[in-house]
Backbone as JSON, one array per atom type, in Angstrom:
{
  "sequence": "XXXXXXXXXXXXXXXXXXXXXXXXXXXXXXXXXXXXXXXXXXXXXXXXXXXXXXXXXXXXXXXXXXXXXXXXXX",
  "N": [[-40.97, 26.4, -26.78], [-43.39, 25.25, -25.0], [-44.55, 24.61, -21.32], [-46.12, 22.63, -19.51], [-48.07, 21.46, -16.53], [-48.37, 18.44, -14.67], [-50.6, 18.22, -13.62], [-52.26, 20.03, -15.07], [-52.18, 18.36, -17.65], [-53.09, 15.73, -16.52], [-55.83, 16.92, -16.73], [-56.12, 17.94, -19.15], [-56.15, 16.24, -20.73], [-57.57, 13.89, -19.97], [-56.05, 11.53, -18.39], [-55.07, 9.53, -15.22], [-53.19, 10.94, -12.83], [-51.49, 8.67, -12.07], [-51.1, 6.73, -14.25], [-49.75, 8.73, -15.72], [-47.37, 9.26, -14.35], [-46.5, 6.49, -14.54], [-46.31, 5.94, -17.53], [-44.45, 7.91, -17.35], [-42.19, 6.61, -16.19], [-41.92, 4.65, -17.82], [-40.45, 5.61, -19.72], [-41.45, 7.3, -21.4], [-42.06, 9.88, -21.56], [-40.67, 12.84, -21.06], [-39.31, 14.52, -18.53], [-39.08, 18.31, -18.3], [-38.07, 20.25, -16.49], [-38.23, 20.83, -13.05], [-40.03, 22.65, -10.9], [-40.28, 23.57, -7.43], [-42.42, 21.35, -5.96], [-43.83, 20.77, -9.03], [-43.54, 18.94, -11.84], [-42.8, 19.43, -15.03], [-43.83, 19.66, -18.45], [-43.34, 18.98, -21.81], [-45.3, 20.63, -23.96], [-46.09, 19.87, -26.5], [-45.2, 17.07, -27.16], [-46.18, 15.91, -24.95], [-49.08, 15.63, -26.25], [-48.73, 14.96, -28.62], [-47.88, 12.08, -28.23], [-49.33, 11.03, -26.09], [-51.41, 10.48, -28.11], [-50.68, 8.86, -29.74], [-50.03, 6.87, -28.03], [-52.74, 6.03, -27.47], [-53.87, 5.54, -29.78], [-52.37, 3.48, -30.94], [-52.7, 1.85, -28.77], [-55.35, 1.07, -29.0], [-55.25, -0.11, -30.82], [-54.86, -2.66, -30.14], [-52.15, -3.05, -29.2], [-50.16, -3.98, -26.85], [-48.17, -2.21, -24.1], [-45.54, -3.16, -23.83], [-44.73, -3.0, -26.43], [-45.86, -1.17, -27.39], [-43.7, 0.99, -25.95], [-41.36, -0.43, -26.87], [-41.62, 0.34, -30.14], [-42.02, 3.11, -29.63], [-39.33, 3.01, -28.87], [-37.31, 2.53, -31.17], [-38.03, 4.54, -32.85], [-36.83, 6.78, -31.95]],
  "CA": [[-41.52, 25.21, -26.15], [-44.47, 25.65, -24.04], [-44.32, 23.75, -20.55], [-47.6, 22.18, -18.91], [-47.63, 20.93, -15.38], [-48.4, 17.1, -14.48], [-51.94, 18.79, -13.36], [-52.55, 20.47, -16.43], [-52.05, 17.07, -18.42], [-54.41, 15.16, -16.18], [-57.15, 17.83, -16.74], [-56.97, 18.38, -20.24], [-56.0, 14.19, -21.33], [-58.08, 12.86, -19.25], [-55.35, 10.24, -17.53], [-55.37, 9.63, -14.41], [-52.03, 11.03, -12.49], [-50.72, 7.06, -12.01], [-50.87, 6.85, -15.21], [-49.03, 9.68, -16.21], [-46.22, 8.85, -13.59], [-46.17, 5.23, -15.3], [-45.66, 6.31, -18.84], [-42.98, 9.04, -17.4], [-41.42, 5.91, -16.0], [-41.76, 3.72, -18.61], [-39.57, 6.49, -20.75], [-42.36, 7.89, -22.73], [-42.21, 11.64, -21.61], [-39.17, 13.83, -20.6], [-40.0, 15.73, -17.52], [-38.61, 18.97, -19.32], [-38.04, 21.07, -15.84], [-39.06, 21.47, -12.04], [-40.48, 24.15, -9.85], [-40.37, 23.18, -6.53], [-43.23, 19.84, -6.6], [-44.06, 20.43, -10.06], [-42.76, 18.32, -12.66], [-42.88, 20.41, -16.24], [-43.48, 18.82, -19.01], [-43.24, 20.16, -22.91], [-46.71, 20.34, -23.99], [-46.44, 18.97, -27.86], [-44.55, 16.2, -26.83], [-47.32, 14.98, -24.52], [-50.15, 15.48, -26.8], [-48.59, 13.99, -29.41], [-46.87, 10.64, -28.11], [-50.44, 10.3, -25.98], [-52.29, 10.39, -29.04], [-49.75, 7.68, -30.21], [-50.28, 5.62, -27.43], [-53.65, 5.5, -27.75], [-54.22, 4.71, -30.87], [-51.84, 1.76, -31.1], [-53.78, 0.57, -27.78], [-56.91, 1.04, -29.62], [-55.22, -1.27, -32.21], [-54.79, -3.73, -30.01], [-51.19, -3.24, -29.28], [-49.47, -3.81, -25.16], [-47.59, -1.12, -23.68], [-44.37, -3.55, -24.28], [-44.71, -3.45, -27.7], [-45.6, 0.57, -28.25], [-42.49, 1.2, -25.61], [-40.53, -0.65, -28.5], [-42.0, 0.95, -31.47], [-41.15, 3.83, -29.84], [-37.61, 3.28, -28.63], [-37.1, 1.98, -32.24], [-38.07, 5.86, -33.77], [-35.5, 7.46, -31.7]],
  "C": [[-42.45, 25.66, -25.02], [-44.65, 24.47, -23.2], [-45.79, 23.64, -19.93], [-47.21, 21.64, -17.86], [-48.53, 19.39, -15.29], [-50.29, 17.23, -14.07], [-52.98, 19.23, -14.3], [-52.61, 18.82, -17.76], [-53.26, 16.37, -18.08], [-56.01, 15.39, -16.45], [-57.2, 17.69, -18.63], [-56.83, 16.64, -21.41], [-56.81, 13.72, -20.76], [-57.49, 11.76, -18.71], [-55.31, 11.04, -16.14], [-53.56, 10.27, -13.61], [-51.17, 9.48, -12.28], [-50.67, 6.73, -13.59], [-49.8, 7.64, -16.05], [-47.78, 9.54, -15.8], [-45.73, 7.34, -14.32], [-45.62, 5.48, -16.44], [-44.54, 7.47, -18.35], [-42.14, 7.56, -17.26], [-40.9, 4.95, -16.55], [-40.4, 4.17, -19.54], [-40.18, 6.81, -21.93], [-42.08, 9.53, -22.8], [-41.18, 11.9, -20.52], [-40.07, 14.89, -19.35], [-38.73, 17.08, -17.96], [-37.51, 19.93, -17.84], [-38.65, 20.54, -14.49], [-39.64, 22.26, -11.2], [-41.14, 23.85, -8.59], [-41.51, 21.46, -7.48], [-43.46, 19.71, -8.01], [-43.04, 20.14, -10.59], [-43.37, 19.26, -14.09], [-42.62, 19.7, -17.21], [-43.55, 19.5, -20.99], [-44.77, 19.64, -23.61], [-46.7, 19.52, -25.27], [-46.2, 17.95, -27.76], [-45.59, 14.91, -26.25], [-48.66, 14.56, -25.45], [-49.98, 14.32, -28.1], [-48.02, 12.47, -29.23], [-48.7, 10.31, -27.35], [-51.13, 10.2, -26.83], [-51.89, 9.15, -29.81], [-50.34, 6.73, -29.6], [-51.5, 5.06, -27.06], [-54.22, 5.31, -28.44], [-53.71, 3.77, -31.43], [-52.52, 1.32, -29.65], [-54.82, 0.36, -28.27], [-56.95, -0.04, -30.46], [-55.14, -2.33, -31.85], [-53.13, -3.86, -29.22], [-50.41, -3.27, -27.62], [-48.72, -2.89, -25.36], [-46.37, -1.71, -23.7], [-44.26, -3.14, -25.36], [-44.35, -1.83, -28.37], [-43.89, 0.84, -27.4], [-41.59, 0.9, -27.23], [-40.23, -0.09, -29.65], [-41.47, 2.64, -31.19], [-39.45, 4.22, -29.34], [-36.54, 2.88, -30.16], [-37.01, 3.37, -33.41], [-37.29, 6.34, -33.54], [-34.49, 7.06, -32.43]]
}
């Protein structure tokens, strides 16, 4: 598992850190680890669930709805 920092995410996703803190909070992404301030996060994990969540927003779909869809895969 290869860990990325909350810094590293912002830079290479393009979200904004409030963002990123929102979807952690929502219960989209596992903070995996910390090291001192950083939060550690598992890199496939992010790429792939943001790639999720923006292409069901693309479809049209609220951030209630994907939450759902994905508390529904687990």
């Amino acid at each position: 598992m290869k860990l990325i920092t909350t810094k590293d995410v912002v830079q290479r996703y393009k979200v904004s850190y409030q963002t990123l803190n929102y979807y952690t909070n929502l219960g989209f992404f596992n903070i995996v680890e910390r090291r001192g301030n950083k939060r550690m996060y598992d890199a496939l994990e992010i790429r792939q669930k943001l790639d999720n969540i923006r292409d069901l927003k693309n479809q049209g779909y609220p951030l209630r709805l994907i939450i759902k869809k994905f508390n529904d895969e687990v």
